[in-house]
Backbone as CSV, one residue per row, in Angstrom:
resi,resn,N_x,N_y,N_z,CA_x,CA_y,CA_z,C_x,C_y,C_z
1,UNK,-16.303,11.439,20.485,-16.901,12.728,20.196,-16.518,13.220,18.793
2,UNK,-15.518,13.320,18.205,-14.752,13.314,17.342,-15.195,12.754,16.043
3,UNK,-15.738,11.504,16.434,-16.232,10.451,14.837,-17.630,10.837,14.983
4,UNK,-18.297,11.260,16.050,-19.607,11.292,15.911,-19.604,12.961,15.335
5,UNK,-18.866,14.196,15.497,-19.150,15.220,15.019,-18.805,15.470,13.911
6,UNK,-18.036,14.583,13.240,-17.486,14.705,12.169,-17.414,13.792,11.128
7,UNK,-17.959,12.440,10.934,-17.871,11.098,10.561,-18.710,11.563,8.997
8,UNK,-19.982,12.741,9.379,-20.691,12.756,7.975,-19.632,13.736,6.584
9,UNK,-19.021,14.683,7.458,-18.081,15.476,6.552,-17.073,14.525,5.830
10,UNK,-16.495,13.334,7.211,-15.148,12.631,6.617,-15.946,11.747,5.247
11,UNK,-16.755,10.817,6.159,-17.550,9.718,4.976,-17.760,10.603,3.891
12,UNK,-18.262,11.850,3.384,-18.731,12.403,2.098,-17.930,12.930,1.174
13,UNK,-16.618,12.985,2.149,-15.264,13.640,1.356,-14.788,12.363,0.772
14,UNK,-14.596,11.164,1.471,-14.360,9.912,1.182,-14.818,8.719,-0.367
15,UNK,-16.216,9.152,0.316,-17.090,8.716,-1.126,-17.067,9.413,-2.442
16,UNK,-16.634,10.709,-1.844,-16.293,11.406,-3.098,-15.146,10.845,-4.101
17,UNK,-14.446,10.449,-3.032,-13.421,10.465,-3.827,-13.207,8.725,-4.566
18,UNK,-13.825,8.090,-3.518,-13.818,6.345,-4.075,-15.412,6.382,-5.044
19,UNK,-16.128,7.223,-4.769,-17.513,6.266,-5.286,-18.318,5.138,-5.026
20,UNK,-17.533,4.693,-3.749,-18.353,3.545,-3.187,-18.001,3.105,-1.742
21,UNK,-19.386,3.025,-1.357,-20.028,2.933,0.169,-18.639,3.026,0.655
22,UNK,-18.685,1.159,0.578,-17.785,0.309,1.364,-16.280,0.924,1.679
23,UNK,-15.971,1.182,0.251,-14.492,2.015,0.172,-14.724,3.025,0.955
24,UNK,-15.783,4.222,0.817,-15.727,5.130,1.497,-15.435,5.204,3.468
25,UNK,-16.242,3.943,4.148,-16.227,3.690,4.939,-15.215,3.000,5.565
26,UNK,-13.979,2.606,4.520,-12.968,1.741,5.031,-12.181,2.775,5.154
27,UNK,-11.992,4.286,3.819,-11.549,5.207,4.107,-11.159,5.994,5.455
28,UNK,-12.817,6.626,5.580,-13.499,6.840,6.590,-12.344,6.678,8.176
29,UNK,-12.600,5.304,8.475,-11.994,5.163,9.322,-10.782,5.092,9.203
30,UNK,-9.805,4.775,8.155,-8.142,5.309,8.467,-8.453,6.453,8.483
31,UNK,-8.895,7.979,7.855,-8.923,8.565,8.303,-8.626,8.703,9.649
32,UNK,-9.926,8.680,10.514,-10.020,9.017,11.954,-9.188,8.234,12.651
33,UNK,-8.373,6.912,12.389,-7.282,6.671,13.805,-6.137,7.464,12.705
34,UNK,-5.472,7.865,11.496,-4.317,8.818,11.420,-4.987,10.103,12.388
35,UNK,-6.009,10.629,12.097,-6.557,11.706,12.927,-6.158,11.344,14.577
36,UNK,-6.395,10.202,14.952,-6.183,10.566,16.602,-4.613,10.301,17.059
37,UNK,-3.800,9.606,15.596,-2.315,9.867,16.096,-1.743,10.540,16.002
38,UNK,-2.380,11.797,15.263,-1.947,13.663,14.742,-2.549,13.978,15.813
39,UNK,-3.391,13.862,16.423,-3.829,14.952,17.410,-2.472,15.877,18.271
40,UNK,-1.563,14.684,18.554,-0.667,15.732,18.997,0.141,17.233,18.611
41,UNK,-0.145,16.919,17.398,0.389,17.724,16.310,-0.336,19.365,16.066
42,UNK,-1.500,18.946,16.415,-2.882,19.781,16.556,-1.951,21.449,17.021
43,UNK,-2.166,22.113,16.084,-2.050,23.372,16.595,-3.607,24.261,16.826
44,UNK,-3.623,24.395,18.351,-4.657,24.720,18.498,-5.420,26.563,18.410
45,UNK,-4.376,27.013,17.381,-4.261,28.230,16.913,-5.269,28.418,15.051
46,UNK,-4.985,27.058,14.863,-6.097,26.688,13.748,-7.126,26.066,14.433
47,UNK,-7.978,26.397,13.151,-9.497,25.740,12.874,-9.512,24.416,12.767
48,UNK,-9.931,23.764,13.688,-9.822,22.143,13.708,-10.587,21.778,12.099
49,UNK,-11.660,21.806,12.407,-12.339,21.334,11.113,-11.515,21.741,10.047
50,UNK,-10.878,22.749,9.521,-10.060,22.748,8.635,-8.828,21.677,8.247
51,UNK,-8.550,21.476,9.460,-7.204,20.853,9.841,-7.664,19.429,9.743
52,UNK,-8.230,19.061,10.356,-9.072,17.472,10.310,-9.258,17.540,8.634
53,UNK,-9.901,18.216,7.911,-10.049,17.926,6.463,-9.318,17.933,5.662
54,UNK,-8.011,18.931,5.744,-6.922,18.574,5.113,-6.004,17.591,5.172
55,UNK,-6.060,16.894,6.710,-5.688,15.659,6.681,-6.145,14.516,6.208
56,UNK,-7.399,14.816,6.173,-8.828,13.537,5.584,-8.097,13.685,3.978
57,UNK,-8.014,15.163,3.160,-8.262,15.120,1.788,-6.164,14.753,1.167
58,UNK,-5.342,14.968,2.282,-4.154,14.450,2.425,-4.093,12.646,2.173
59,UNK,-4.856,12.771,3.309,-4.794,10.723,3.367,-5.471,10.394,1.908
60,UNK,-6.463,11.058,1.236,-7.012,10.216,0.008,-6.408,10.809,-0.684
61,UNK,-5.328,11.541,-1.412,-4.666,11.948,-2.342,-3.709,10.933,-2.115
62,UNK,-2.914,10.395,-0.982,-2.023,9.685,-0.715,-2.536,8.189,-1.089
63,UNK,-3.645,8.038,-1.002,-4.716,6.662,-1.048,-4.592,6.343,-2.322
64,UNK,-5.154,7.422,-3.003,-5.080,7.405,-4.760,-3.490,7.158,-5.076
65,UNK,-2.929,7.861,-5.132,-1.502,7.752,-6.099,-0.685,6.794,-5.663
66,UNK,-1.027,5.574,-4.303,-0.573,4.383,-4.076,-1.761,3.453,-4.366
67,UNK,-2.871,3.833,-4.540,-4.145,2.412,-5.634,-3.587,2.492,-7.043
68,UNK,-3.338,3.863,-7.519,-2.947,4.333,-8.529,-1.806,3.645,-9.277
69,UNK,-0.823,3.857,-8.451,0.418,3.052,-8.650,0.704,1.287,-8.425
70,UNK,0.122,0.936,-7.682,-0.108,-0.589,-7.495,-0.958,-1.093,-8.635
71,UNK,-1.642,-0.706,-8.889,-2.591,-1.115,-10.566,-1.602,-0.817,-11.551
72,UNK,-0.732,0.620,-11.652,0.144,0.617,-12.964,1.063,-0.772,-12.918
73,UNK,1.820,-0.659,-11.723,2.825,-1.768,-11.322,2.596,-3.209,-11.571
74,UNK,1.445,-3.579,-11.172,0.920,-5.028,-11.606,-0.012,-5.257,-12.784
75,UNK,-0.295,-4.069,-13.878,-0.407,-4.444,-15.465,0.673,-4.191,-16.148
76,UNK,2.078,-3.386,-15.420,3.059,-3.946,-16.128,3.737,-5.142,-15.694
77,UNK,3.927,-5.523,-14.724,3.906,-6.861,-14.311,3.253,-8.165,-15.240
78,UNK,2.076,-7.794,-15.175,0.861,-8.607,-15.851,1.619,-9.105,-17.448
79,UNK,1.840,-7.692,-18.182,2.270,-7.305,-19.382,3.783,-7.898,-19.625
80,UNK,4.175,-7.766,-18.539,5.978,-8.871,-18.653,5.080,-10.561,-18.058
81,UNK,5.119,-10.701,-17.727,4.121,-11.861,-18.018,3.570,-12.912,-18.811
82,UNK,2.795,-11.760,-19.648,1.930,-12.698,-20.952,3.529,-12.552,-21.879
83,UNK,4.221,-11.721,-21.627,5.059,-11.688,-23.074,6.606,-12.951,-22.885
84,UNK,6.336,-13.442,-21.341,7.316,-14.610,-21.573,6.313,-15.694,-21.653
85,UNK,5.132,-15.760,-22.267,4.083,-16.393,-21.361,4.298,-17.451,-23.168
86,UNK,4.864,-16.231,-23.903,4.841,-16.183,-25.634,6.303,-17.595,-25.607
87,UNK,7.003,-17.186,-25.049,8.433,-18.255,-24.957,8.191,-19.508,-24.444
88,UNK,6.983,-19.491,-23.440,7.553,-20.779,-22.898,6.395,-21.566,-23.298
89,UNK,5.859,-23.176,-22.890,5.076,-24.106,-23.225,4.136,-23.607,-22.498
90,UNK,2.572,-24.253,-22.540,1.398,-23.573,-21.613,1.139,-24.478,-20.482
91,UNK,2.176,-25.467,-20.243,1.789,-25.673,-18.913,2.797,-25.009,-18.029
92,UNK,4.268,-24.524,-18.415,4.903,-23.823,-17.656,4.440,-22.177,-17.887
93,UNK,3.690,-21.999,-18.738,2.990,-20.416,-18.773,1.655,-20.861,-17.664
94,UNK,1.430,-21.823,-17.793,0.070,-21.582,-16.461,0.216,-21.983,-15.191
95,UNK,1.967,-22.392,-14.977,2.568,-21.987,-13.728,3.220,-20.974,-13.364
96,UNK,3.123,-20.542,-13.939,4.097,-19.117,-14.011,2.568,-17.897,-13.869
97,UNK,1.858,-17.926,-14.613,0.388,-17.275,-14.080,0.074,-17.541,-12.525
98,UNK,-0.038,-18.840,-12.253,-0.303,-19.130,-10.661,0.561,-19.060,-9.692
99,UNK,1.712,-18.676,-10.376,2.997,-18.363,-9.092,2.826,-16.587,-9.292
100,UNK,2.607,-15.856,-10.212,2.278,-14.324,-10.381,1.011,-13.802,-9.378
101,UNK,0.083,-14.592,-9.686,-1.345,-14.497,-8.692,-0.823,-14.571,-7.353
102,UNK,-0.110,-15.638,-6.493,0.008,-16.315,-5.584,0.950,-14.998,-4.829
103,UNK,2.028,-14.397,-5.751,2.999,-13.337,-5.554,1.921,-12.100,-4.851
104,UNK,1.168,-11.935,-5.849,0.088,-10.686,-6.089,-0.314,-10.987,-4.564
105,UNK,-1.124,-11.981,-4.508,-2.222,-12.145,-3.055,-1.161,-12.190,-2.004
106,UNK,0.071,-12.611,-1.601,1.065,-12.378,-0.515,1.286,-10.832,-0.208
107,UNK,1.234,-10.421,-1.373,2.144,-8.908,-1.283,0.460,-8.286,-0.510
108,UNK,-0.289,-8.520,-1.349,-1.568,-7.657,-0.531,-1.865,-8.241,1.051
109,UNK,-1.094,-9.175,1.574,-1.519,-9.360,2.759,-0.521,-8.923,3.531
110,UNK,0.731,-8.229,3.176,1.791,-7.025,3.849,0.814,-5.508,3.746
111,UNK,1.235,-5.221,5.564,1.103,-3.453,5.407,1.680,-2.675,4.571
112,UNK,1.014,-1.922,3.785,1.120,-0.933,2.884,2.816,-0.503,3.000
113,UNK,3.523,0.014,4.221,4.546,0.223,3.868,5.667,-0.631,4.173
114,UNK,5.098,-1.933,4.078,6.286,-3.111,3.462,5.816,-3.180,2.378
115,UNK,4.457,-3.420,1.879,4.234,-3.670,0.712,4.972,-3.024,-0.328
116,UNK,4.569,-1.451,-0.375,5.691,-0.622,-1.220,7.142,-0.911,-1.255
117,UNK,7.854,-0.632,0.065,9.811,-1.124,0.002,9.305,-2.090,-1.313
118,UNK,9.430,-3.337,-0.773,9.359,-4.561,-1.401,8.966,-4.558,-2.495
119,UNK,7.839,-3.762,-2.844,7.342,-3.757,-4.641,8.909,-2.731,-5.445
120,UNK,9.192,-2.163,-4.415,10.162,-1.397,-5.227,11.221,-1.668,-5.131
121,UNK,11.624,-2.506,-4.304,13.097,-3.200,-4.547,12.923,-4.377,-5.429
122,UNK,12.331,-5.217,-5.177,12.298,-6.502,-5.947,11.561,-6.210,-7.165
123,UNK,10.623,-5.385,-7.325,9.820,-5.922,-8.713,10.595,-4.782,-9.544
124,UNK,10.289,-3.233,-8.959,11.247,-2.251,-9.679,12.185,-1.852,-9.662
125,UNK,12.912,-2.850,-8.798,14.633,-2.848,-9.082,14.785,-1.696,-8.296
126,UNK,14.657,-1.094,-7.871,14.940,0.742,-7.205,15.967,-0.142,-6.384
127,UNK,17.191,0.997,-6.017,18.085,0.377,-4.745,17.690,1.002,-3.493
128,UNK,18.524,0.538,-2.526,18.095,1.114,-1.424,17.832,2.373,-0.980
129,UNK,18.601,3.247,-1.524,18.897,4.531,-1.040,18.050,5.499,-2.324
130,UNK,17.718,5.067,-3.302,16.229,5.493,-4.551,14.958,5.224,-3.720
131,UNK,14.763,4.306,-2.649,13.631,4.311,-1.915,13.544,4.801,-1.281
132,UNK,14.641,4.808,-0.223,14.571,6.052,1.130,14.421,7.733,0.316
133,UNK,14.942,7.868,-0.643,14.953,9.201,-1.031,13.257,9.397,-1.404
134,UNK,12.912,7.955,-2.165,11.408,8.643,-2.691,10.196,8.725,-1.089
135,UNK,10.146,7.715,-0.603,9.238,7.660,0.599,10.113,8.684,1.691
136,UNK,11.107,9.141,1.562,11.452,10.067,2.543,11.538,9.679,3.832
137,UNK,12.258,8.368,3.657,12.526,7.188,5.006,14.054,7.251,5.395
138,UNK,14.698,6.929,6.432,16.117,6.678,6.662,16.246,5.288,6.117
139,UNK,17.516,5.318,5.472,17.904,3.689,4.652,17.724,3.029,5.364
140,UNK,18.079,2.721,6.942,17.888,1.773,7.606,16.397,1.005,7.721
141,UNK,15.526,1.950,7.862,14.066,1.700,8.026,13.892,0.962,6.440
142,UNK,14.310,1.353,5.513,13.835,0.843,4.543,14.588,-0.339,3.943
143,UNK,16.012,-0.499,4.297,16.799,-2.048,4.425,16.044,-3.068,5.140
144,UNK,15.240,-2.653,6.621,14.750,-3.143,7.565,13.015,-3.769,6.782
145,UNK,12.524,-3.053,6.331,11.289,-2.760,5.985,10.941,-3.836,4.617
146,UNK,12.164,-3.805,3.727,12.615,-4.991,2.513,12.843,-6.263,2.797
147,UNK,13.261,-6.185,4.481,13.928,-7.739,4.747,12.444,-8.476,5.613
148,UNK,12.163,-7.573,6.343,10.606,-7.972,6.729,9.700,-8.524,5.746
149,UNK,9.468,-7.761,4.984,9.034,-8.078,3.754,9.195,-9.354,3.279
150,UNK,9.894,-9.458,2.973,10.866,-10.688,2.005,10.185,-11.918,2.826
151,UNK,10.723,-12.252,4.319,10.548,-12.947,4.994,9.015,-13.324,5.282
152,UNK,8.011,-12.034,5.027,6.814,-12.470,5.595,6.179,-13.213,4.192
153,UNK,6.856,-12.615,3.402,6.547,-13.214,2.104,6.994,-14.818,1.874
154,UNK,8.457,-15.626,1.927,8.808,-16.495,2.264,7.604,-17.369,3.042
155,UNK,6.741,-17.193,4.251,6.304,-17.350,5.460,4.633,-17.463,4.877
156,UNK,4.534,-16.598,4.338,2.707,-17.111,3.002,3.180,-17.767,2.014
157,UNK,4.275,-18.032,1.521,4.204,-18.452,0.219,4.819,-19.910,-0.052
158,UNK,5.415,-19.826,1.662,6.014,-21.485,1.604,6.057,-21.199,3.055
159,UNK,4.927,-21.563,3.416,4.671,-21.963,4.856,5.507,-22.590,5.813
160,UNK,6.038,-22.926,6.942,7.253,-23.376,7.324,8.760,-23.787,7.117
161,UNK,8.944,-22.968,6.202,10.261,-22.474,5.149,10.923,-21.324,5.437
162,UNK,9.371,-20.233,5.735,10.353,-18.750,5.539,11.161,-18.603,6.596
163,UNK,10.758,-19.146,7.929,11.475,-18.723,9.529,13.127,-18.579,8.910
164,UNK,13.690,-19.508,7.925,14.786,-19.806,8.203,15.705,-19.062,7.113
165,UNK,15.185,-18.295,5.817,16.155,-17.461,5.108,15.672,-15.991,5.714
């Protein structure tokens, strides 16, 4: 009832904000399942539709400044890169490109919040307790969240290897 009374408001707030269909519609729906795991939350003293949209225009502000930040992160990445790319010979610079790519496509196949720990311990050095403070996590979750990480990474990137560090 829910996606059908409301799906044209979410999708248009969505597209607004990506510019395209597809994005909008992938939006779209995180939207509506964060929406049905807030429902509990629902104070039913507010205006739903209000409340549903500030969560919709919540989730894509949050959407943006982590697309946002994953693009800064991997053209400076990119940018440390080409500049050892200057030191070394070009067949170990065009392994070092295909082990960067190979890095890139692992990390995008972790949920968003392993993906982050992990971009921010390993690539930006942050320590443990600089992450829990910024994502507003208990250290444990985010010690926990780095080592998952690590491992699932191990596990795409050298296939029957990772089980064991």
């Amino acid at each position: 009832m829910l996606v059908n009374a409301y799906s044209k408001k979410v999708f248009n707030m969505a597209y607004q904000f990506s510019g395209s269909r597809q994005e909008a519609e992938d939006l779209a729906q995180e939207i509506f399942l964060k929406l049905y795991g807030s429902l509990g939350k629902y104070d039913f003293g507010r205006n739903f539709t209000a409340w549903l949209l500030t969560l919709a225009k919540n989730h894509l502000i949050d959407e943006y400044r982590r697309s946002r930040w994953e693009r800064t992160k991997r053209d400076d990445f990119d940018d440390r890169a080409i500049a050892q790319a200057a030191f070394d010979g070009p067949e170990r610079s065009l392994a070092r490109e295909e082990d960067r790519k190979a890095v890139w496509k692992a990390l995008d196949g972790l949920s968003p919040e392993i993906r982050a720990t992990v971009i921010l311990r390993d690539i930006q050095d942050l320590t443990y307790e600089d992450i829990a403070e910024n994502l507003g996590l208990p250290l444990g979750t985010v010690k926990s969240r780095v080592n998952r990480g690590r491992l699932q990474l191990a596990r795409i990137l050298r296939p029957g290897k990772g089980e064991d560090q």
